[in-house]
N, C-alpha and C positions, 0 to 999 in steps of 0.2 A: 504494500500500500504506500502510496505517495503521500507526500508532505500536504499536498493539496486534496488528496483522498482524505486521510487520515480530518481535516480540519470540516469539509465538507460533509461527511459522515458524522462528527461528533459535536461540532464545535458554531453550530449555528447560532447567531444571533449575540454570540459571545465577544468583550474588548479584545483586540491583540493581544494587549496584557493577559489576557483569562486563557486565551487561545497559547500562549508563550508557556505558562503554568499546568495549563492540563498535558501538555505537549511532553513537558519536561518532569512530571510529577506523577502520570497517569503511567502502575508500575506493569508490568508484563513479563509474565511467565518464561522466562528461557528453557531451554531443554536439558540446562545445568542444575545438578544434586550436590550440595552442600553436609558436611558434616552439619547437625544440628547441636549448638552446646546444650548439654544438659539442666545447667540453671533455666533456662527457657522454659524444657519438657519437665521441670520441678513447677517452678512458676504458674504455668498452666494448670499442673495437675491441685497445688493450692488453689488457687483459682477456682476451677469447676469442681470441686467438691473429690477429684478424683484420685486424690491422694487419702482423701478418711475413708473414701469407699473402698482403696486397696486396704488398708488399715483393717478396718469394719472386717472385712470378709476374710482377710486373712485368717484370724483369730474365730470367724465363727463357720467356717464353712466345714463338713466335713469332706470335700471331695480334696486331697490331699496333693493331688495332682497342678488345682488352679492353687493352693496356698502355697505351695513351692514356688510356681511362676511367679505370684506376689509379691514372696519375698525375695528372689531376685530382680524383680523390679527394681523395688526399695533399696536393696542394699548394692543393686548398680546406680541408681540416682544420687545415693547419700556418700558412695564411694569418693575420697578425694583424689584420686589415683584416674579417675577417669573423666574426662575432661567433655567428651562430646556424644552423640550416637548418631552409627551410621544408620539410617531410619531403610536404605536398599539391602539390606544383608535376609539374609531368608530366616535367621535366628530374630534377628527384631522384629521383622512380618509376623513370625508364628507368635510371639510374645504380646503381640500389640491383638492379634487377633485372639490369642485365648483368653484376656480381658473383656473383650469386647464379647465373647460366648460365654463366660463367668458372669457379664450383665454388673464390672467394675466402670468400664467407661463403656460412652456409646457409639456406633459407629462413625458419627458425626465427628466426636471429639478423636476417636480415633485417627481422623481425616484431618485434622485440623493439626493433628503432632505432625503427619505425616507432610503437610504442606508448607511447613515450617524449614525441610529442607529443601524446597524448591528455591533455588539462585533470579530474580526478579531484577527488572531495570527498569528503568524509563523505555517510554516509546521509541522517543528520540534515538538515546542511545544504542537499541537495538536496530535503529533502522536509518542511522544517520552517523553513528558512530560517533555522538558527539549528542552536549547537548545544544539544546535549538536556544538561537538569536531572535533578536527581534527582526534582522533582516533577512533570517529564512521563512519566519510568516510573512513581511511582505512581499516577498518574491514568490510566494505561496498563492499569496491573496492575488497578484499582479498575476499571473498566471492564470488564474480563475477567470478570470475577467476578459481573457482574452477570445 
């Protein structure tokens, strides 16, 4: 998509300035995977409740099976020795989904740890290599016009 696509498609009725900002600001998905730091997937799981609900079940479940997962959970997240999780490894996969069939997180929130290592940019930057001026919207606009 062109600089003049991109503007005509999303950016109707909007200042330069507004058009410069979503340009440079509006983030997109690359097809780049990131380590995710673990404080984040801590944070999160304070967050939505999904750190007392490994807690909770750990301790009260009898399927012996998800309380092991649990606790490696836990004591991978509270580990100082380990710094990030690669969320692509087929061992995280299984881990994140036998919570998610233990009914600790939901699939939602599974998705949402899991989107945390997707690598994002700017428009711009994906499709200009750079981020945008104000003189590539008016050369943008100026070309529309034509």
């Amino acid at each position: 998509m062109t600089l003049r696509e991109y503007i005509t498609a999303n950016c109707s009725g909007m200042t330069v300035d507004a058009i410069l900002a979503a340009i440079n600001t509006e983030t997109i998905a690359t097809n780049v995977r990131q380590l995710v730091p673990l404080w984040k997937i801590k944070k999160f799981c304070f967050e939505t409740g999904i750190w007392v609900a490994m807690k909770a079940t750990a301790s009260q479940t009898e399927n012996a099976n998800l309380s092991a997962i649990i606790g490696t959970a836990i004591e991978y997240i509270n580990d100082p020795r380990f710094e990030n999780l690669d969320m692509d490894l087929t061992t995280t996969q299984q881990m994140i989904a036998a919570l998610v069939a233990g009914s600790v997180m939901t699939a939602e929130q599974a998705s949402a740890i899991d989107v945390m290592a997707d690598v994002k940019t700017s428009w711009a930057n994906q499709n200009l290599g750079r981020s945008a001026t104000l003189s590539d919207i008016a050369d943008a606009l100026k070309e529309e016009s034509l």
